[in-house]
DRENLUM-659423 format. One record per residue: x, y, z negated of N, C-alpha, C, O in turn; residue in one letter. Coordinates in steps of 0.2 Angstrom, whole numbers, plus 5000, padded with zeros to 4 digits. Layout:
N
XYZXYZXYZXYZa/...
END
This chain:
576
554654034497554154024503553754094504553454124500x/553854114511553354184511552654194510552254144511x/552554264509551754234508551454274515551654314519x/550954244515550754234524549954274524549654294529x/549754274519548854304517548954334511548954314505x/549054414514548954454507548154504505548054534511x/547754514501547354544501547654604493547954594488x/547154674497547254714490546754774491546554794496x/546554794486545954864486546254914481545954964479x/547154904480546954954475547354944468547854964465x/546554904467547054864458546854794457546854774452x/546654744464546454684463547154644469547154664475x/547454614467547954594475547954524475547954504469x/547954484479548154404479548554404486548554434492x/548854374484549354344489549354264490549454224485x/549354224498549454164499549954124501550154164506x/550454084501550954054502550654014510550154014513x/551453984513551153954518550953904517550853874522x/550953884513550353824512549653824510549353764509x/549453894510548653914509548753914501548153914499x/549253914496549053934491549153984488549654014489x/548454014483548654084480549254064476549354014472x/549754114476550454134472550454204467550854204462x/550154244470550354304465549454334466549054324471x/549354354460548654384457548754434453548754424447x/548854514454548854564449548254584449547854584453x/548254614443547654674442547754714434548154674432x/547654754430547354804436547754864438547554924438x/548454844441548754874445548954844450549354804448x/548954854459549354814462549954794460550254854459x/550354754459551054734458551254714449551854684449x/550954724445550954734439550254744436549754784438x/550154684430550554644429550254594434549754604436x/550854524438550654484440550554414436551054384435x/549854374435549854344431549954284432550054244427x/550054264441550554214441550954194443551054134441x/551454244447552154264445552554214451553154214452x/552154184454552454134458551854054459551854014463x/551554064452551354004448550853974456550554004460x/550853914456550053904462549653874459549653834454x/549053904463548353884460548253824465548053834470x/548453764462548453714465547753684469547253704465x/547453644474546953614476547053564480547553544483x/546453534478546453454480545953414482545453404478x/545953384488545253344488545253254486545753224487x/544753224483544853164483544053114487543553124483x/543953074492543653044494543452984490543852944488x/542752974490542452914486542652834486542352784484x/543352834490543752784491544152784486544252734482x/544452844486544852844479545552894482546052904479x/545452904489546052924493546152984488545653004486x/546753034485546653094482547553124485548053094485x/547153204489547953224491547753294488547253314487x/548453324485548253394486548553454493549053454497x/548053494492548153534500549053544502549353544507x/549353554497550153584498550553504499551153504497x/550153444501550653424502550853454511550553494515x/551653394511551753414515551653384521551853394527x/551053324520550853294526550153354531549953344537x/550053414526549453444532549853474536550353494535x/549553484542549953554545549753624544549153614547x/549753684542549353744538549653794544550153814547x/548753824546549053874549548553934547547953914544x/548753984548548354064544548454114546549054134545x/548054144549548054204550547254254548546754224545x/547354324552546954374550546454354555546654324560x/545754384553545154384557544554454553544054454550x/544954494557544754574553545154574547545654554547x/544654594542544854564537544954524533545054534527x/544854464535544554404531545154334534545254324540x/545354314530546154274529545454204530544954194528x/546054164536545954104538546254064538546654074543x/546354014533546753934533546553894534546053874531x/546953844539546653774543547153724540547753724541x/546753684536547353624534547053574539546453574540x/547453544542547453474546548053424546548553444548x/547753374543548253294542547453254540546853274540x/547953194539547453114536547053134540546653164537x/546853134544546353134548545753164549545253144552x/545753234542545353284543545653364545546153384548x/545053414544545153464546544853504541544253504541x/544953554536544653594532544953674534545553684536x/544253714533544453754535544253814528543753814524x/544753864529544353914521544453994524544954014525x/543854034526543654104526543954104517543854064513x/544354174515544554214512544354274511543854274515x/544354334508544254404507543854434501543554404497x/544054504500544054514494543654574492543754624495x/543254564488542654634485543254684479543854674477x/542754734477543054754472543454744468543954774467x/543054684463543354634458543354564459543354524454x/543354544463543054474465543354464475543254494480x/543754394473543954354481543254294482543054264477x/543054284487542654244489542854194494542954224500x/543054124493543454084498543054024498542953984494x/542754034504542253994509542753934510543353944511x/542353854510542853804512542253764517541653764516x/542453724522542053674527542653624529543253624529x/542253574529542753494530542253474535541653474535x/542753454540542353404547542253324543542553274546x/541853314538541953254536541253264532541153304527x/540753214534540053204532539853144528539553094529x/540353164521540353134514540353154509540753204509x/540053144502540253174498541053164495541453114497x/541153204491541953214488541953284485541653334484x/542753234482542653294474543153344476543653334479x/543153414474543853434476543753474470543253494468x/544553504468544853514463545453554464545953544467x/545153614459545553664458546153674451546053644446x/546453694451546853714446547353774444547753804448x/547353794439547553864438548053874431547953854425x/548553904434549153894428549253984426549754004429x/548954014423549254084422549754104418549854064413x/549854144418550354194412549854274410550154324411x/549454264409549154344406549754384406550254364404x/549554454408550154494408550954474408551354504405x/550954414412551754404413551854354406552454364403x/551454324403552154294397551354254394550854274393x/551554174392551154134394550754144383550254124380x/551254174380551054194372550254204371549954244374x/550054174367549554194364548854184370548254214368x/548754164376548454144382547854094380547954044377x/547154114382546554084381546254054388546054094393x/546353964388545753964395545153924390545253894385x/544653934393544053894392543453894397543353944400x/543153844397542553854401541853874398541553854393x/541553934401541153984401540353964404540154004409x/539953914403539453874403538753934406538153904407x/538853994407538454044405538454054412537954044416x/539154084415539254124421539654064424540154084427x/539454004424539753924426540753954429540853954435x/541253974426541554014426542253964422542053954417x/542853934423543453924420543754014419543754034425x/544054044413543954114412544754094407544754044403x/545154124407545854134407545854214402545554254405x/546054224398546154294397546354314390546154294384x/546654354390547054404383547054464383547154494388x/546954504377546854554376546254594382545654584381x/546354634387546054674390545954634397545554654401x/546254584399546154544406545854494404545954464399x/545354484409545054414410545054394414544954444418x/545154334417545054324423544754244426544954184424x/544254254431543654204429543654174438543554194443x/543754114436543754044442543054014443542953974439x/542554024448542054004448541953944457542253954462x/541753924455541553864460540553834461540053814457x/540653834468539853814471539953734472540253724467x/539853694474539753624477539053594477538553634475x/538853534480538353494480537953514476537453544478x/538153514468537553544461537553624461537653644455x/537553664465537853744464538253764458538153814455x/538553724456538853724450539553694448539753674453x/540253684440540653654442540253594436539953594430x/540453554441540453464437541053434434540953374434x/541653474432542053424429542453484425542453534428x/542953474418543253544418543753494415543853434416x/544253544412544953524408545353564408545553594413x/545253574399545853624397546353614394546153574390x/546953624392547653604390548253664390548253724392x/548653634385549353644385549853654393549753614398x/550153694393550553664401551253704398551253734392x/551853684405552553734404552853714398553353734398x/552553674393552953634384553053564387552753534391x/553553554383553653464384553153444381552753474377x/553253394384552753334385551853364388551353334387x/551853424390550953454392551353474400551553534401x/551353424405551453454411550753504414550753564417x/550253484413549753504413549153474413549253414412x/548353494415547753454415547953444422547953384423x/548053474427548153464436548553374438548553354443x/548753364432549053294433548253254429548353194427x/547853274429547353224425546953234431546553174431x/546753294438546253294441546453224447545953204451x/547053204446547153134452546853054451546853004455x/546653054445546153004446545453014448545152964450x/545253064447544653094450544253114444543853154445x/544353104435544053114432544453164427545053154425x/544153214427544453254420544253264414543653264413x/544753254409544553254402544053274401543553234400x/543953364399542953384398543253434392542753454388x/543853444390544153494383543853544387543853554393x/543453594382543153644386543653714385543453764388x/544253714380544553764377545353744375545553694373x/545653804377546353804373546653844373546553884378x/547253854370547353924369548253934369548453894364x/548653944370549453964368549753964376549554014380x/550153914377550553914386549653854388549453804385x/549453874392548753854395548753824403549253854407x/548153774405548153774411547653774411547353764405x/546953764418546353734417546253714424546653734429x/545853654425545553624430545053614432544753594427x/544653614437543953624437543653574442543253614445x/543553514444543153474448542553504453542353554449x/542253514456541653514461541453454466541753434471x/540853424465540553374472540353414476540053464476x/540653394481540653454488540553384493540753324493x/540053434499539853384505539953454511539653514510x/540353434515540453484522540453544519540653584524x/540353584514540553654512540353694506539853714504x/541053704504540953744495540953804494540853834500x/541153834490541453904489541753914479541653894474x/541953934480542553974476542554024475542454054480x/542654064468542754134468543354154463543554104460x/543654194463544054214458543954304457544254344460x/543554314451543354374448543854414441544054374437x/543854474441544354504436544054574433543754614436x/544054564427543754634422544054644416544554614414x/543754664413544054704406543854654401544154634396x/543254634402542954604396542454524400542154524405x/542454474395542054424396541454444398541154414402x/541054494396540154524397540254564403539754594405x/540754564405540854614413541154584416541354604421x/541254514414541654454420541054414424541254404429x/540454394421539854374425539854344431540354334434x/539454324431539354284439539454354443539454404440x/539654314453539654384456539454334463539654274463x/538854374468538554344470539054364477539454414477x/538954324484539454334490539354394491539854434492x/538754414493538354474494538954554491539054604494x/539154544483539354584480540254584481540754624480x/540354524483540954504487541354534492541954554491x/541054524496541154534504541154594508540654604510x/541754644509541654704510541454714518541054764520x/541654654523541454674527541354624533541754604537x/540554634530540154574534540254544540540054484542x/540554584544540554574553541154534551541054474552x/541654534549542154494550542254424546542554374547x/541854444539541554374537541154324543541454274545x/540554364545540154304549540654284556540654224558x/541154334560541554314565541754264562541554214563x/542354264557542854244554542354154554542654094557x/541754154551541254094551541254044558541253984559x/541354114564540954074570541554024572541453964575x/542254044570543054044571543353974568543753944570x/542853974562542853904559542453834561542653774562x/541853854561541553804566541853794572541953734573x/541953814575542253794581543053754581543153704585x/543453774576543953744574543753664572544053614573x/543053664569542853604566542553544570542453484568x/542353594577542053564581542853524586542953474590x/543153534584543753514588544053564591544653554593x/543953604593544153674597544953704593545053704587x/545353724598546053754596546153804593546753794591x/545853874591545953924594546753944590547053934584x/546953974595547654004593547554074586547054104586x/547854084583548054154579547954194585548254194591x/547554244581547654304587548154354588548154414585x/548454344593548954374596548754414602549054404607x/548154454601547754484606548254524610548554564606x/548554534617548754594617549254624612549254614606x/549954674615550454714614550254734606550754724602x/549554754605549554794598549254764594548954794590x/549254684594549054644589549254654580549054644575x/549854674583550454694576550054744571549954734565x/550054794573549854854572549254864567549254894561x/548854834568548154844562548554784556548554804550x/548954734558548954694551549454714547549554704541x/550154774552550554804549550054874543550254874537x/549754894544549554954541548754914536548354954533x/548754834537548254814533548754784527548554784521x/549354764529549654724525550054814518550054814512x/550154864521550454904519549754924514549954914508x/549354944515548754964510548654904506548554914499x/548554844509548654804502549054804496548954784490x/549654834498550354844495550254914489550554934484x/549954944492549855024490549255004485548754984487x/549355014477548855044474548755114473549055154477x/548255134467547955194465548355254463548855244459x/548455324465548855354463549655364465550155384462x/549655334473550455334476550755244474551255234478x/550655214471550955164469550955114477550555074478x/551655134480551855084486552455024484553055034482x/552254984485552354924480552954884487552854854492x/553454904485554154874490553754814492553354824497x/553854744490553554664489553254644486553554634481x/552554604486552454554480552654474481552154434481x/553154464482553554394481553954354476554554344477x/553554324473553954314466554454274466554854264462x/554454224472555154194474555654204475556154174475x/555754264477556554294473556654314467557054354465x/556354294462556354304455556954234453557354234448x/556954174457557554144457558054154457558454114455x/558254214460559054254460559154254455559454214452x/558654314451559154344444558354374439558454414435x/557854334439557254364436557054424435556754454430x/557254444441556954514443556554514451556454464454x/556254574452555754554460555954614462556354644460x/555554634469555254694471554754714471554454734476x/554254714464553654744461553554804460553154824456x/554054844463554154914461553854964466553554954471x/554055014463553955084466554555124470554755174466x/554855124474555455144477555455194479555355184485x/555455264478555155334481555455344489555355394493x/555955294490556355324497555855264500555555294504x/555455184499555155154504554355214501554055244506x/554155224496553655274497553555304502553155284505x/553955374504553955414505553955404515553655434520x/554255344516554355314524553755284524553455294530x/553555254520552755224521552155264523551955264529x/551955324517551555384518551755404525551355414529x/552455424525552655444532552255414538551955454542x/552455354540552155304543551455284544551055264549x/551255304537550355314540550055364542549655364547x/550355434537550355504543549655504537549055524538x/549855484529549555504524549655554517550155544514x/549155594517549555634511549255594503548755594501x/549655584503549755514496550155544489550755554489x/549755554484550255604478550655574474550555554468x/551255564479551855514477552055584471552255564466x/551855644472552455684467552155644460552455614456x/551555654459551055644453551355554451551355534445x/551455524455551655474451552155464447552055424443x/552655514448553455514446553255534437552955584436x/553455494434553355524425553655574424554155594428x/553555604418553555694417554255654414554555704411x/554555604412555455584409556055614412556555634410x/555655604421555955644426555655704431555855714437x/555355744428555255814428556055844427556455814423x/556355894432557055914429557755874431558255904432x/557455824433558255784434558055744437557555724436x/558555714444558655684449557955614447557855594441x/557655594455557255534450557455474450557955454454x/557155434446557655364444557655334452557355354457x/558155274451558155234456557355184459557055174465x/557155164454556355134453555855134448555955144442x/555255134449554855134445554155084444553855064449x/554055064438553755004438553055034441552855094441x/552754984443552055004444551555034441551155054445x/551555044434551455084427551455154426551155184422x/552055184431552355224430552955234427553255284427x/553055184424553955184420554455174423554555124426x/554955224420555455204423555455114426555155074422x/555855084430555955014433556555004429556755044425x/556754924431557754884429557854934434557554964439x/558554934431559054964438559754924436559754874432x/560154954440560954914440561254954442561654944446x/561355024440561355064438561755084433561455084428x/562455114433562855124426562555184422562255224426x/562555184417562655264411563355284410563455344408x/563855224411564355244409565155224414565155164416x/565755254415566055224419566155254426565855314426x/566455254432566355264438565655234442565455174443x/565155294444564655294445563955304440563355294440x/564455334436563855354429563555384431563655444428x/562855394437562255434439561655354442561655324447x/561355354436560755304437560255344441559655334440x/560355394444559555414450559955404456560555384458x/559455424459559355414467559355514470558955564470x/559855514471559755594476559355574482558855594482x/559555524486559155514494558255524492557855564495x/558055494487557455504485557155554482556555564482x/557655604480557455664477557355684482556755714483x/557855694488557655754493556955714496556555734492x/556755674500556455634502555855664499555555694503x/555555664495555155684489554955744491554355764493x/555555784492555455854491555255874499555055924500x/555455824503555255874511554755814511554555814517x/554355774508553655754511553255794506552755814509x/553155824501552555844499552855944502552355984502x/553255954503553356014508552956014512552456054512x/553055954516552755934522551955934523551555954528x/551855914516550955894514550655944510550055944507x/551256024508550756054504550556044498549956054496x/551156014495550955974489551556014483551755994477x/551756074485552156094482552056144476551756194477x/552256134468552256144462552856154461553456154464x/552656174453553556184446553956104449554556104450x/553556064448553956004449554455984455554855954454x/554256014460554556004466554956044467555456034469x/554656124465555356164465555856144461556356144464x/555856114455556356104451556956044453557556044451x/556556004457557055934462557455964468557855934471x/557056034470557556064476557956114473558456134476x/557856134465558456164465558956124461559456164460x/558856064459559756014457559755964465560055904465x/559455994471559756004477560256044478560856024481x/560056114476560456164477561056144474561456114477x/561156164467561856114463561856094465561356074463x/562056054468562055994470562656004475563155954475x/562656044477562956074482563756094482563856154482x/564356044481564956074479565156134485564856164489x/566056144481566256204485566456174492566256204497x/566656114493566756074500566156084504566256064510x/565456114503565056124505564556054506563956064508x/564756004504564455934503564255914497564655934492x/563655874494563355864489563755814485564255794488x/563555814478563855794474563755704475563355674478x/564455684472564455584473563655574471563455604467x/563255514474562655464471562555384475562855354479x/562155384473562055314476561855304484561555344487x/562155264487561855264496561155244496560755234490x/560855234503560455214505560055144500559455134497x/560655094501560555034499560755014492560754964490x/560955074489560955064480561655024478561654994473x/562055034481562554994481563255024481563754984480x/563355074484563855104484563955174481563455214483x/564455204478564255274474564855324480565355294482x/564655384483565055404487564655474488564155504485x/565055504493564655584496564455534503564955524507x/563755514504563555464509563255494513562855544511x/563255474522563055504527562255514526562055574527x/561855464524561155454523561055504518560655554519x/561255494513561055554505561255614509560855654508x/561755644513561655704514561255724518560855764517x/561155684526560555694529559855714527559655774529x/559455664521559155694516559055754515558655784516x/559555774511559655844509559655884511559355934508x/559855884519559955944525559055954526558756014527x/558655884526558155894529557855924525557455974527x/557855914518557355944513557456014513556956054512x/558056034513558356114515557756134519557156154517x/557856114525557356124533556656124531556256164534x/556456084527555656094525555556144521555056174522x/555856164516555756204510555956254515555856304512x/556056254520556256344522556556364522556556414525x/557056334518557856344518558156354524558756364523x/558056354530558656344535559156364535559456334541x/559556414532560256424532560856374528561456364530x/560456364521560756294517560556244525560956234529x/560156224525559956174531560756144535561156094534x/560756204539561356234543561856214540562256194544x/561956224535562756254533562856174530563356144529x/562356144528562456054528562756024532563356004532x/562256034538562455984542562956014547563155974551x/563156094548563956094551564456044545564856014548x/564256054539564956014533564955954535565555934537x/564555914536564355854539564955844545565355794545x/564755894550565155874555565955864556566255834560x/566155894549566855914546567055844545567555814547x/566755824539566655774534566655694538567055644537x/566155694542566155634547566155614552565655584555x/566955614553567155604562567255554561567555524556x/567055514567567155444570567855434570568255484570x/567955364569568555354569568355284573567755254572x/568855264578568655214581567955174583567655114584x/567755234584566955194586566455214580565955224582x/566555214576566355204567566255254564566755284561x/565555294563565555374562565455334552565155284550x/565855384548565755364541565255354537564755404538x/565055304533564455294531564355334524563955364521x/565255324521565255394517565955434519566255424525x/566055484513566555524515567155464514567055434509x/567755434521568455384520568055324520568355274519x/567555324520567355244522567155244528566555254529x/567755204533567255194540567255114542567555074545x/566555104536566355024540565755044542565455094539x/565455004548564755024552564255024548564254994543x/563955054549563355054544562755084545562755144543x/562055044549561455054551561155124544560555144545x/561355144541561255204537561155254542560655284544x/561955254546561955334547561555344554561455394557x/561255284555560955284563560055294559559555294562x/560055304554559355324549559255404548558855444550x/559955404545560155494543559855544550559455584551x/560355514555559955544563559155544564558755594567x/559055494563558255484562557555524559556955534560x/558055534553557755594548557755654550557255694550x/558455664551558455744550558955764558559555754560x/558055784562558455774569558855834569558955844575x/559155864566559755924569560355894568560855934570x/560555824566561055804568560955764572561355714571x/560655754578560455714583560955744589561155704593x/560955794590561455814593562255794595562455794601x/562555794589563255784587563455724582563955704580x/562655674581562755614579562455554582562655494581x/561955564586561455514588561855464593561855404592x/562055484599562355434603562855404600562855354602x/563255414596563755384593563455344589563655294591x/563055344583562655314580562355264584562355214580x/562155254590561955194594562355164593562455114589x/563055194599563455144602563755114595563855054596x/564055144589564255114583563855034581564254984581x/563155054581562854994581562754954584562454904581x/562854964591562654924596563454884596563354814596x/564054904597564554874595564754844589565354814589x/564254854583564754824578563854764575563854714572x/563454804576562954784572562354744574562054704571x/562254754581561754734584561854654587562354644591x/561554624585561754534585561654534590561254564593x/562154454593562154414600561754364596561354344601x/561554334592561254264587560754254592560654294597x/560454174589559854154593559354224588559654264591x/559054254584558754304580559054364583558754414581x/559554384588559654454589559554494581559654474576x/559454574583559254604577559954654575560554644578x/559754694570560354724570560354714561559954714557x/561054724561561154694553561354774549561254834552x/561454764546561354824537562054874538562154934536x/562354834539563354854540563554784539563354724540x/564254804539564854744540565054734534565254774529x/564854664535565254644527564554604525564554544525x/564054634524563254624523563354564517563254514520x/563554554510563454504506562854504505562854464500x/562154524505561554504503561254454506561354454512x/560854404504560554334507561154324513560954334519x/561654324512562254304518562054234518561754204513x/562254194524562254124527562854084530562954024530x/563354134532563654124536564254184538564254244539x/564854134536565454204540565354214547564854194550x/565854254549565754274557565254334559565354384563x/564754334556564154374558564354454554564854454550x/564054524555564054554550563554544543563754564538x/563054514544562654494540561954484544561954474550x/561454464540560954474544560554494547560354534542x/560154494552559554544556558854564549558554534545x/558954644550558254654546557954694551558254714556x/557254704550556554734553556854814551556754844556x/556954834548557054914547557454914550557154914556x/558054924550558754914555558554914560558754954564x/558154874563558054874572557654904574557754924580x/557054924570556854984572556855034572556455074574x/557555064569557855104569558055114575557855154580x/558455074576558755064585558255084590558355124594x/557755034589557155054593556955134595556855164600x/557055164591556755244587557455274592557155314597x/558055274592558455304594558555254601559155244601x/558255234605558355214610557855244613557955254619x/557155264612556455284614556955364614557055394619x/557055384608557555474609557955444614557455474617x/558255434617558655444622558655424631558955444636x/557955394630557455384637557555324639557455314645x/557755264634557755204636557255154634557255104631x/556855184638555955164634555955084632555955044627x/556155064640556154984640556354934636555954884634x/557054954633557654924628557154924620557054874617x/556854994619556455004614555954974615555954934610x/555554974618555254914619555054844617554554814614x/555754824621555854764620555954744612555954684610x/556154804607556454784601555854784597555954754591x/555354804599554554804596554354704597554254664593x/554354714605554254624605554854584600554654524598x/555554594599555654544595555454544588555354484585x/555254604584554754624580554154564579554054524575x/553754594585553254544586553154454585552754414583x/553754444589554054374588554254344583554054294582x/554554374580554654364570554254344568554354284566x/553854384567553154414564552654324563552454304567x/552654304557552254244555551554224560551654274565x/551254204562550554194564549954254561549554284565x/549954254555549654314551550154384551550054424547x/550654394555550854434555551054484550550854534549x/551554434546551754454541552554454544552654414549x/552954514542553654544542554254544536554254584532x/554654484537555154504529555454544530555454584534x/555954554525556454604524556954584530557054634535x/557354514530557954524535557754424537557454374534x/558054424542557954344545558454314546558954344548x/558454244546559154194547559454214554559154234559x/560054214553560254244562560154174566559854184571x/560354114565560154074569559554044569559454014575x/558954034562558553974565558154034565557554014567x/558154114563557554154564556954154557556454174556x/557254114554556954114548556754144543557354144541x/556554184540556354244536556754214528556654154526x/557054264527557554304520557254324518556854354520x/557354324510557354364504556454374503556054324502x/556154414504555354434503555154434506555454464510x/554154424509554054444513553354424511553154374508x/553054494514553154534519553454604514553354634509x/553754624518554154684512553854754517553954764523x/553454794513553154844516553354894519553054924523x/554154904519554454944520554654914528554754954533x/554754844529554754814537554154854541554254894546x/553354844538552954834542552554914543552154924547x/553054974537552955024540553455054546553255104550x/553955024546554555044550554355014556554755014560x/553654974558553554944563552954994566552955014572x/552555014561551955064561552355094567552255084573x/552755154563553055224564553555214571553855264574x/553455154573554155144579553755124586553855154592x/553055084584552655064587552155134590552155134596x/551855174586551555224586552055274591551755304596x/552655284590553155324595553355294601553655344605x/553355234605553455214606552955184613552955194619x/552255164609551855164613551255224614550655224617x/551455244611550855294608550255284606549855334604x/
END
């Protein structure tokens, strides 16, 4: 399910599902660890009838979008209307709740973590002092606090959860009354009760230590008041019966939540975080929590920030090409990746260069950076083309049209432009069109929205690549589907749905298209390819990786940072 409300500062992140509930919770790095990994902080109301639903059933209808800063969800079914302001301080999220319904009633939170990713050795209890259900192991704490009727919580329950026979306390909060265990310790869940009449509040606070986790008052919450109080006027009115649509203000509505949703993704120190969607952890229990110095360095690009991507890189790879990923820590990432065999090179050359012509670019140039432009230079066989590594998309080992573009460019930055040159005439040798089909490596010619990237990068082969590079794509790639969209290459088995197609529509890929349709003075076309962007795009203006070619549905993760920078940078050219 994608997440539709993401908030981040840095080293605090939450993210919401479309059903308004929170899903992933890091600190204190964005992306790592996340301590609920997918898990939902379930909620629920129950009326003094005895009625009890919780909010993700599927009878409400949920809808959510941005209001400045501050994240707005409308649940409406049974014949209410609850509305919840969102938004986050330094250490601390503050979620405002209002119900068109002038009665008391209980409503009921629940919370299932995993402390650093692994539910071992995990403590919740209730904290009587700073009225607080508080979760935490070792160096993380993490404290769930609630207002209602008594400014206090009235009901608690601690337990076992995730073991046979302990589904959790969250099956105890539907009769309306919870046990009252105030503590418990190993795979854990906790529950919290509040009487609430027309409107409560909620906190979710994070620190090093229980005596630094304390109460936290809205005041110290709320980073910015105008869009809290609007965000308020937006709900009343909703409450009042009024409609108002998600705002789709005008052409550039996109644009602030593409570069809001990107900074939440970015924490401290360069760390641009691919996705935090832990629903592809269903594949293969792995994510996109990482650090990918090629979506890095397009991001920074895209904001037109100098960001000390080099400084993130670990001194393991000082000296040698950099790894394929990195966790958010700074450690090497998984890869899939051989050491041994055909293909025995676990780095990334495209990211090496990429590296090397943004901090060129930014002035950011040391020992370390020279030392990555010159196993550029080796790099370099007697064919005049770079040694075999991985493509664009990690998946093929070859002398690839993308990884040498790269290359050419980094030359071009560093100053180099004779190496520069002597690249990209080898290039011209190495990659002639054959039937339409310019190679995406050296003897492979299947289509592939890469080399219409390579053009994009490193404009000196825009001359002798770029119009063929359209038409390529436009003939083999660029979808008729109800989704249009342009797909990845031909063959595309990733989240594939369906034969016939090349694969499926992603947001990078098309605005790619976009990019090279604006180079060539076809503004309109370009254009147009921003509004299908725009139509994608959730209510909250969230962007996945690639979408169903027929129902238009979003694939794989979302929102994936690297869509809604490639929307920024397309957007920004396009319209100025």
């Amino acid at each position: 399910m994608p997440r539709d409300l993401v908030f981040g500062n840095g080293r605090f992140y939450l993210a919401m599902d479309r059903r308004g509930l929170i899903r992933e919770l890091c600190w204190p790095v964005v992306g790592a660890p996340n301590h609920l990994a997918g898990r939902r902080i379930r909620l629920a109301i129950r009326r003094q009838s005895g009625w009890f639903c919780w909010l993700d059933d599927p009878g409400w209808r949920v809808d959510q979008w941005y209001c400045g800063d501050v994240g707005l969800t409308v649940w409406r079914g049974f014949g209410l209307t609850i509305v919840r302001r969102a938004a986050m301080g330094g250490q601390v999220a503050v979620l405002d709740y209002e119900i068109d319904l002038d009665e008391e009633m209980d409503f009921f939170q629940s919370q299932e973590l995993r402390i650093n990713e692994t539910d071992i050795g995990d403590t919740c209890f209730y904290a009587p002092d700073i009225e607080q259900m508080v979760h935490f192991k070792m160096g993380v704490w993490v404290g769930f606090g609630g207002r209602g009727v008594g400014q206090k919580i009235d009901q608690v329950a601690c337990g076992l959860s995730g073991i046979p026979e302990h589904e959790g306390t969250w099956r105890d909060a539907e009769d309306g009354h919870l046990a009252g265990k105030p503590i418990e310790q190993g795979s854990v869940d906790s529950t919290f009760g509040l009487r609430v009449e027309g409107k409560w509040q909620t906190t979710i606070s994070v620190a090093e230590s229980l005596e630094s986790l304390g109460p936290h008052g809205e005041e110290d919450a709320i980073r910015v008041r105008e869009d809290w109080i609007r965000a308020g006027v937006v709900a009343k009115g909703i409450l009042a019966g009024k409609e108002p649509l998600p705002g789709r203000d005008g052409p550039e509505w996109l644009s602030p939540i593409c570069e809001r949703v990107v900074r939440a993704n970015t924490g401290e120190g360069g760390r641009v975080i691919a996705a935090i969607d832990s629903d592809i952890m269903g594949v293969n229990r792995s994510n996109y929590a990482y650090v990918w110095m090629r979506d890095a360095v397009l991001t920074a690009t895209a904001l037109g920030e100098r960001v000390d991507l080099p400084g993130f890189v670990p001194e393991c790879d000082t000296g040698r090409f950099l790894w394929q990923k990195y966790h958010p820590t700074g450690y090497r990432g998984s890869t899939w990746h051989p050491h041994a065999g055909d293909g025995a090179f676990p780095y990334q050359m495209d990211e090496t260069a990429l590296l090397v012509s943004f901090a060129h670019n930014n002035q950011m140039v040391d020992s370390r950076i020279e030392g990555w432009l010159a196993l550029l230079r080796e790099s370099i066989s007697e064919d005049g083309m770079p040694r075999p590594s991985w493509d664009l998309w990690e998946e093929r080992f070859g002398v690839h049209f993308w990884t040498t573009a790269t290359v050419a460019q980094a030359f071009f930055d560093a100053g180099e432009t004779q190496a520069g040159q002597e690249l990209v005439g080898a290039m011209s040798e190495h990659f002639h069109p054959v039937e339409g089909r310019i190679p995406r490596r050296v003897n492979d010619h299947v289509a592939d929205a890469s080399v219409l990237a390579g053009c994009l990068w490193c404009q000196h082969l825009r001359p002798a690549f770029l119009d063929r590079s359209v038409e390529m794509v436009e003939q083999h790639l660029l979808m008729s589907t109800n989704c249009r969209g342009v797909a990845r290459y031909e063959g595309d088995y990733y989240c594939r749905v369906r034969e016939g197609y090349p694969g499926n529509p992603w947001i990078i890929c098309t605005m790619w298209l976009a990019r090279a349709y604006w180079l060539q003075g076809r503004k309109d076309e370009a254009d147009d390819l921003l509004v299908w962007a725009e139509d994608l795009a959730s209510a909250s203006g969230m962007l996945a990786e690639q979408y169903h070619p027929d129902t238009r549905e979003p694939l794989s993760v979302s929102p994936l940072t690297w869509s809604h920078a490639e929307y920024l940078e397309s957007a920004r050219l396009i319209r100025g």
